[in-house]
N, C-alpha and C positions, 0 to 999 in steps of 0.2 A: 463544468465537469459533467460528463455524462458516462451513465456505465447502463449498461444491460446486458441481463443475465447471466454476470461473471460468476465464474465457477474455479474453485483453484483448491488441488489435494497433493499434500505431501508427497516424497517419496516412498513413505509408508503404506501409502493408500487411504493413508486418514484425509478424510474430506474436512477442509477447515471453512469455506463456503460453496455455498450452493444456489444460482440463480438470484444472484442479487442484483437491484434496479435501483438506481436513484439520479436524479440532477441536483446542481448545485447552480445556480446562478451567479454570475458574476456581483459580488458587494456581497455576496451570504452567506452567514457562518452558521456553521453545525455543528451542533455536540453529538458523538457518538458514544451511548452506554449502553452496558452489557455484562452478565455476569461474565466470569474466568472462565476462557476457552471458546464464548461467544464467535470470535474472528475478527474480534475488532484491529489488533495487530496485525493479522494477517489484510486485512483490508488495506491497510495502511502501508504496509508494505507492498504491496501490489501496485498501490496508485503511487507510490516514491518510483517505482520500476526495479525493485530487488527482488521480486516473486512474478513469477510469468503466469499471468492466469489465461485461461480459455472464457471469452464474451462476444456478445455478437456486437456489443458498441463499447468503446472504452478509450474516452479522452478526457485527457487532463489539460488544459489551458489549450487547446487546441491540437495537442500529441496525444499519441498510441505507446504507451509504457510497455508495449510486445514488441516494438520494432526499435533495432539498436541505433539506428539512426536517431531518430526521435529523444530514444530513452536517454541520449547525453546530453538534454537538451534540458532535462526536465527539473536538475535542483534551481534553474530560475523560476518555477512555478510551485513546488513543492519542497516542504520538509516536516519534517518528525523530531516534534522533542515528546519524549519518553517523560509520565506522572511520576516516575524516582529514578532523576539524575544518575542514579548508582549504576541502571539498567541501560546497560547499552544495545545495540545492534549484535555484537557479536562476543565482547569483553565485557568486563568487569568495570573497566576504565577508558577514557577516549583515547587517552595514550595505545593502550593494548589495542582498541578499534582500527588506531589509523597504521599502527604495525601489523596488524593484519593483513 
């Protein structure tokens, strides 16, 4: 995984990151912590491909999560389980998630 400089703000105009850099090596696991509101969700949703961010490099297993091509590509390399089950993507429940 490689990212630099990604930058990704609501349609608010609220900026939820700002120039963020990092690799990940393939075999290497990382924990990301951070108080509430940090971005760590939104990070994570960017690199799943559900937030389209602006970066000057940005791949995950060898995809570009901004190109739709790619981005159908990407839950064989990536997924998101949520620290309280209760907390979905979009719903309250996966039922409600996938009728979304």
């Amino acid at each position: 995984m490689q990212v630099r400089d990604l930058t990704f703000a609501y349609p608010d105009g609220a900026s939820a990151l700002v120039g963020v850099s990092f690799d990940v090596l393939a075999g290497e696991s990382v924990g990301l912590v951070g108080p509430n509101g940090a971005g760590k969700t939104s990070l994570f949703l960017c690199l799943a491909g559900v937030l389209k961010p602006r970066a000057t490099l940005f791949q995950v297993g060898g995809l570009d999560p901004r190109d739709p091509a790619q981005r159908r590509r990407l839950p064989t390399q990536v997924g998101i389980v949520f620290q309280n089950s209760d907390d979905q993507i979009f719903s309250a429940t996966v039922f409600d998630d996938v009728a979304f």
